[in-house]
ROSE-4610 file (N, C-alpha, C; in Angstrom, 1 decimal, always signed):
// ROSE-4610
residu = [X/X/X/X/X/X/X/X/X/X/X/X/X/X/X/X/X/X/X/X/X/X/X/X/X/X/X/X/X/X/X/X/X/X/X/X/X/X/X/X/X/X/X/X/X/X/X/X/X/X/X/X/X/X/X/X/X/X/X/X/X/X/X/X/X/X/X/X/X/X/X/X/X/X/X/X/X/X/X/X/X/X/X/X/X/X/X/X/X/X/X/X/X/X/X/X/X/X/X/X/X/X/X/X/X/X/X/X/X/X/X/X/X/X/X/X/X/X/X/X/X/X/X/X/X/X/X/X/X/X/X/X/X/X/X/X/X/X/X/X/X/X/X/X/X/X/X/X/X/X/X/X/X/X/X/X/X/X/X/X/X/X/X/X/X/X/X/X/X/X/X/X/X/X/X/X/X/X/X/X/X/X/X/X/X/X/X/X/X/X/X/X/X/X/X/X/X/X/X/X/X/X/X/X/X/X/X/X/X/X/X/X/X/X/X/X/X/X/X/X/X/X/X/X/X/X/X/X/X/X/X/X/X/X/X/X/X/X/X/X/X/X/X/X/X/X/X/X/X/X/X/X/X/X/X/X/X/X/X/X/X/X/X/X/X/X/X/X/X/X/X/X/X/X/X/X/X/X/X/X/X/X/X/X/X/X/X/X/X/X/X/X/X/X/X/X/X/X/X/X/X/X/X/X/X/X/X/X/X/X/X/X/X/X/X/X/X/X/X/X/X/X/X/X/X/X/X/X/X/X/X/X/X]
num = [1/1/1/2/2/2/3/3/3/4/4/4/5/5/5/6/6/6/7/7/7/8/8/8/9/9/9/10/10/10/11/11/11/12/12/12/13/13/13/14/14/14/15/15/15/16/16/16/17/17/17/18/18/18/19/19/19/20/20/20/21/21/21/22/22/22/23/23/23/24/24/24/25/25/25/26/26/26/27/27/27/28/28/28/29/29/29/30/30/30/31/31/31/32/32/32/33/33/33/34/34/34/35/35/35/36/36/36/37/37/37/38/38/38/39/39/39/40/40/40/41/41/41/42/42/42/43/43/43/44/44/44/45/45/45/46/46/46/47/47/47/48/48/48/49/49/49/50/50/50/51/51/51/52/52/52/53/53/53/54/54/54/55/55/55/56/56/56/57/57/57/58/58/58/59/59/59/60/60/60/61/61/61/62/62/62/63/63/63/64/64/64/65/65/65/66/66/66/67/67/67/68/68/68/69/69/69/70/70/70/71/71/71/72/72/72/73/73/73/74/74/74/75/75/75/76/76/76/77/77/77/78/78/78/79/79/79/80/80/80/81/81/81/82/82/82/83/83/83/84/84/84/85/85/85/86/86/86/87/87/87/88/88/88/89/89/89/90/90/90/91/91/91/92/92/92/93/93/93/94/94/94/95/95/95/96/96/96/97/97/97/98/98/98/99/99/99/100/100/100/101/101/101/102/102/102/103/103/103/104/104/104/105/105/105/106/106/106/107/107/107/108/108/108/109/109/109/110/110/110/111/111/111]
x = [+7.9/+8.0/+6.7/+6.6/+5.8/+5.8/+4.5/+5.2/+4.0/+4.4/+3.2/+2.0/+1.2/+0.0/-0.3/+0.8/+0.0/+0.6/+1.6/+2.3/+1.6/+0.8/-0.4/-1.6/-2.1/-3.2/-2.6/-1.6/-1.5/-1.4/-0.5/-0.9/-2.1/-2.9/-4.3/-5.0/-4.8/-5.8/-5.0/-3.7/-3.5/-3.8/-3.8/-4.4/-5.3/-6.8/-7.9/-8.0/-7.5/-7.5/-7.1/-6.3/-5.5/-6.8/-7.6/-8.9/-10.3/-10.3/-11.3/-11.1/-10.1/-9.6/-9.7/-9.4/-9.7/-11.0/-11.7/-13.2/-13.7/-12.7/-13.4/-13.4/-14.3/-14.8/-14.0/-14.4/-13.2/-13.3/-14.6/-15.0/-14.3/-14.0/-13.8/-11.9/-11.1/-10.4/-9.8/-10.5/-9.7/-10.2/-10.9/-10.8/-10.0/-9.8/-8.8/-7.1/-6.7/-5.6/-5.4/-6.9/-7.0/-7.0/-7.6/-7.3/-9.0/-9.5/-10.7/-10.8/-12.1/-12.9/-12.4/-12.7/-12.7/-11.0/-10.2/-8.9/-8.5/-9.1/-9.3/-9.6/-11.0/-11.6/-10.6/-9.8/-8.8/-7.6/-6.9/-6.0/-6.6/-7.9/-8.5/-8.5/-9.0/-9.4/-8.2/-6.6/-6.2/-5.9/-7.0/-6.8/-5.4/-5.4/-4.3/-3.0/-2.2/-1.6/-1.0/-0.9/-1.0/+0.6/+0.9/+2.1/+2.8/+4.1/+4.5/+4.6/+4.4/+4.9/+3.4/+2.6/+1.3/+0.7/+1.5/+1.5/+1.4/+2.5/+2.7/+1.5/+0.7/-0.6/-1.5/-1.8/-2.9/-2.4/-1.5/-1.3/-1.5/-1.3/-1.2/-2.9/-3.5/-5.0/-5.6/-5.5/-6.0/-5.7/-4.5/-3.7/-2.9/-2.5/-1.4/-0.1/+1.1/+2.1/+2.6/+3.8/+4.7/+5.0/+4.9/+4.9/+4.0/+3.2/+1.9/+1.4/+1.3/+0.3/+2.0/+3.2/+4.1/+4.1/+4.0/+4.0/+3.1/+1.9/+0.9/+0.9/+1.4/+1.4/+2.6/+3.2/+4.6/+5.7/+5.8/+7.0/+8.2/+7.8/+8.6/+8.3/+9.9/+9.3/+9.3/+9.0/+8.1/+9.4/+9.1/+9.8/+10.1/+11.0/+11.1/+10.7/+10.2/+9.7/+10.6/+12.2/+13.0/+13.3/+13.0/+13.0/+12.0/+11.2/+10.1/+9.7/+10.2/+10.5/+11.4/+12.6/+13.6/+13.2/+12.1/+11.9/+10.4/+10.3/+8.6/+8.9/+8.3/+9.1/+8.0/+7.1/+6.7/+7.3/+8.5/+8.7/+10.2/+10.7/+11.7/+13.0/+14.4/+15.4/+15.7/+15.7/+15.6/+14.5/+13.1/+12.3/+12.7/+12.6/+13.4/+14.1/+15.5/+16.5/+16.1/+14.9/+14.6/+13.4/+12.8/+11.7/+12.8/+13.7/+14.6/+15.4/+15.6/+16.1/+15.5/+14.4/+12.8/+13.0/+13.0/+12.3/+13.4/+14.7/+15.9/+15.6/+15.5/+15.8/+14.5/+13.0/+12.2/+12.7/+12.8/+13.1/+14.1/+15.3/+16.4/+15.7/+15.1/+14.1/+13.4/+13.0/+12.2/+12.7/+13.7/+14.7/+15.5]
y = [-25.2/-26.6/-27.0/-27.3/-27.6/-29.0/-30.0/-31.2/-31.9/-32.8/-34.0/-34.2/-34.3/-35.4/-36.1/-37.1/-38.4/-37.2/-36.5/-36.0/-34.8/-34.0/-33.1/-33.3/-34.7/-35.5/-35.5/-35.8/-36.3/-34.9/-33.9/-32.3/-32.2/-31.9/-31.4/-32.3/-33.7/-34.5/-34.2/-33.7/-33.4/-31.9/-31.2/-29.6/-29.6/-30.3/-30.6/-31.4/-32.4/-33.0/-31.8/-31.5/-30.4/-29.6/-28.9/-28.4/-28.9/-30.1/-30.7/-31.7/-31.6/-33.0/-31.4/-30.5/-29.5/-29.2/-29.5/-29.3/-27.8/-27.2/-26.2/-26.1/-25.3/-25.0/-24.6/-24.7/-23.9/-22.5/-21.8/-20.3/-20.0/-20.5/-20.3/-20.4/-21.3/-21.1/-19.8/-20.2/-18.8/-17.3/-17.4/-16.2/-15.9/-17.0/-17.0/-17.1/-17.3/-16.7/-15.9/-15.3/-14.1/-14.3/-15.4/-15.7/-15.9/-16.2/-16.4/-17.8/-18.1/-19.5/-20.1/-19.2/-20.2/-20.7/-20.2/-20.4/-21.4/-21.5/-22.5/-24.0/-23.6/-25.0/-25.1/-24.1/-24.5/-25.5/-25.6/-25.9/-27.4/-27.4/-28.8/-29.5/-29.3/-30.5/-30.1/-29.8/-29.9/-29.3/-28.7/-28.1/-26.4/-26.3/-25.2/-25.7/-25.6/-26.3/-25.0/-25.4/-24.3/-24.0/-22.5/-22.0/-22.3/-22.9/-23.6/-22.7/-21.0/-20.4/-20.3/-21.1/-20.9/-22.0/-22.8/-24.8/-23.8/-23.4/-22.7/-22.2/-21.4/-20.3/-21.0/-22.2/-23.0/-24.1/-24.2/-25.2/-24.7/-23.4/-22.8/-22.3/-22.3/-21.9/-23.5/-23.8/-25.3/-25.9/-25.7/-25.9/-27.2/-27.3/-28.3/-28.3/-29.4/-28.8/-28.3/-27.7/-27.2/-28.3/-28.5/-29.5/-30.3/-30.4/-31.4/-31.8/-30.8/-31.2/-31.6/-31.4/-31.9/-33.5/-33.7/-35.1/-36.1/-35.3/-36.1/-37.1/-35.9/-35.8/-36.8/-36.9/-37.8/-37.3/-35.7/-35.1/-35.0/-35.0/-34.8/-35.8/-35.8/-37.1/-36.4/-37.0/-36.1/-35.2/-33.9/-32.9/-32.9/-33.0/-32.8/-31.5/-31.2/-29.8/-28.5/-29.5/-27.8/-27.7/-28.3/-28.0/-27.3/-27.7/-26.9/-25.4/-25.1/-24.0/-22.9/-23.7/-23.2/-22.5/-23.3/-23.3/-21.9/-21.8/-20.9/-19.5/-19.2/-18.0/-16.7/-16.8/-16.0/-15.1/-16.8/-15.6/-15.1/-14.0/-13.6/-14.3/-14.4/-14.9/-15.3/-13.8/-14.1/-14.8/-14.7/-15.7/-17.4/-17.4/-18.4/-19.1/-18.5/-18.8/-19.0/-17.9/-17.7/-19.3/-19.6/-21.1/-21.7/-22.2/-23.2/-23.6/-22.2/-22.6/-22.9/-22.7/-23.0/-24.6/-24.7/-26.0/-27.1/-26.8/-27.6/-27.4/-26.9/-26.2/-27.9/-27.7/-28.4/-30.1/-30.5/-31.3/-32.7/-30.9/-31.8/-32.1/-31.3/-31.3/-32.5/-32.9/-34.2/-36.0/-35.3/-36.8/-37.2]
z = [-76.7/-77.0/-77.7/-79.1/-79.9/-79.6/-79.9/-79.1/-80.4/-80.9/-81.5/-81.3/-82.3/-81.8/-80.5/-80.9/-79.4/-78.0/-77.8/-76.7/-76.7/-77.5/-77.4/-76.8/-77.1/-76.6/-75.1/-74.9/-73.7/-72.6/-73.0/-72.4/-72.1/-73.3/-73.0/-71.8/-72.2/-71.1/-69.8/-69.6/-68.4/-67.7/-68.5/-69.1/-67.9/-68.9/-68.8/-66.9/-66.8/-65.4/-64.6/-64.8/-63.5/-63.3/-63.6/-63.2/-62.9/-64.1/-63.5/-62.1/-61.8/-60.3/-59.0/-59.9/-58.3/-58.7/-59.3/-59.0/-59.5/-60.5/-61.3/-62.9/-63.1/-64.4/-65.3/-66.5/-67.5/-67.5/-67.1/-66.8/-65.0/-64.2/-63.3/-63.0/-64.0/-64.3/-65.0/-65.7/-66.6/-66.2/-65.1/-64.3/-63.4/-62.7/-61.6/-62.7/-63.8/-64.1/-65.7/-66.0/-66.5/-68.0/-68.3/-70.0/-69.9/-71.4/-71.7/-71.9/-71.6/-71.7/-72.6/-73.8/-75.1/-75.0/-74.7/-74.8/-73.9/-72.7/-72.3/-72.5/-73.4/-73.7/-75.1/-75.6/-77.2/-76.5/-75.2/-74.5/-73.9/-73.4/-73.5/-74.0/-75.0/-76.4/-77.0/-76.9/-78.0/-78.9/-79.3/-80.4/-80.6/-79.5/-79.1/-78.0/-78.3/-77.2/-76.2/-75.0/-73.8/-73.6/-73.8/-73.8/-72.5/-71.9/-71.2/-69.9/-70.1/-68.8/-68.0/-69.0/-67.9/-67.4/-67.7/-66.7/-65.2/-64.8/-63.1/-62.6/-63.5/-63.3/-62.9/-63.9/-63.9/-62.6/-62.2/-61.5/-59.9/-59.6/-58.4/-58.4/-59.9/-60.1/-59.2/-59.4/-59.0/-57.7/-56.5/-55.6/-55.8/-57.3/-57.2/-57.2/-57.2/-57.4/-58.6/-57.9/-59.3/-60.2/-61.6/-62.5/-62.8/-62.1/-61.9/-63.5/-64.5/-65.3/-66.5/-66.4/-67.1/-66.9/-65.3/-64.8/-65.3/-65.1/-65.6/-66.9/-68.0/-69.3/-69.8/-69.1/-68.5/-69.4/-69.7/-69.8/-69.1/-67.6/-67.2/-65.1/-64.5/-63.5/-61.9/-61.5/-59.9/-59.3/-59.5/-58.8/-57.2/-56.3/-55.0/-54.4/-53.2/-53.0/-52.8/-52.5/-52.4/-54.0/-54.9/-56.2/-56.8/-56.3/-56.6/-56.4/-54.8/-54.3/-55.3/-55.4/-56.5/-58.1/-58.4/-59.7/-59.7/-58.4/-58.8/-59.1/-60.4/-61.0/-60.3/-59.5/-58.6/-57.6/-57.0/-55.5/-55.9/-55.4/-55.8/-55.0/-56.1/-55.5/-53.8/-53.4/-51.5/-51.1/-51.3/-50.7/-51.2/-52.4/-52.5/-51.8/-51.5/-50.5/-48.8/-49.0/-47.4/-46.9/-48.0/-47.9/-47.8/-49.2/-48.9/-47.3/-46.8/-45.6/-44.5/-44.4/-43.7/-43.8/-45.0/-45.7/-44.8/-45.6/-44.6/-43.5/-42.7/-41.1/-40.7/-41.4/-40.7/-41.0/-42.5/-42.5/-41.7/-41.2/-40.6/-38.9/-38.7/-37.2/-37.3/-38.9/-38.8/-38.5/-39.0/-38.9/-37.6]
């Protein structure tokens, strides 16, 4: 998804927040998910816009949630957590399934 000007501005500055609000560097990021600085700081300012399958990398880089920096950016609107679960292209299908029913199991204990 190629996105505009003003909706580019608005990625990067959420890009950019998602690491600086966890309190790391653009060198410290882009170690912990394996890209270089400069590419980093190109995804910051804008001037590169950040390929969409690594929103998840950078977002788990940081400990936030799944979609955090779409939200921000106001692509897209606040995800629920068994969705989120659902959507993490990390854990494989069964874990998936096996959280999800975790997830229900506590919930319904909570109510």
């Amino acid at each position: 998804m190629d996105v505009a000007a003003p909706a580019r501005e608005r990625l990067s500055e959420a890009f950019r927040e998602a690491y600086e609000v966890a309190g790391l560097s653009q060198q410290e990021l882009s170690r912990r998910i394996g890209v270089d600085q400069t590419t980093i700081s190109k995804y910051a300012r804008g001037a590169v816009q950040p390929p969409l399958e690594m929103l998840p990398k950078v977002e788990r880089a940081c400990g936030h949630k799944l979609g955090y920096i779409l939200r921000r950016a106001g692509f897209v609107e606040d995800i629920d957590t068994r969705t989120a679960i659902l959507a993490d292209p990390d854990l494989s299908l069964e874990s998936r399934q096996a959280l999800v029913r975790s997830y229900d199991g506590l919930r319904a204990l909570a109510q």
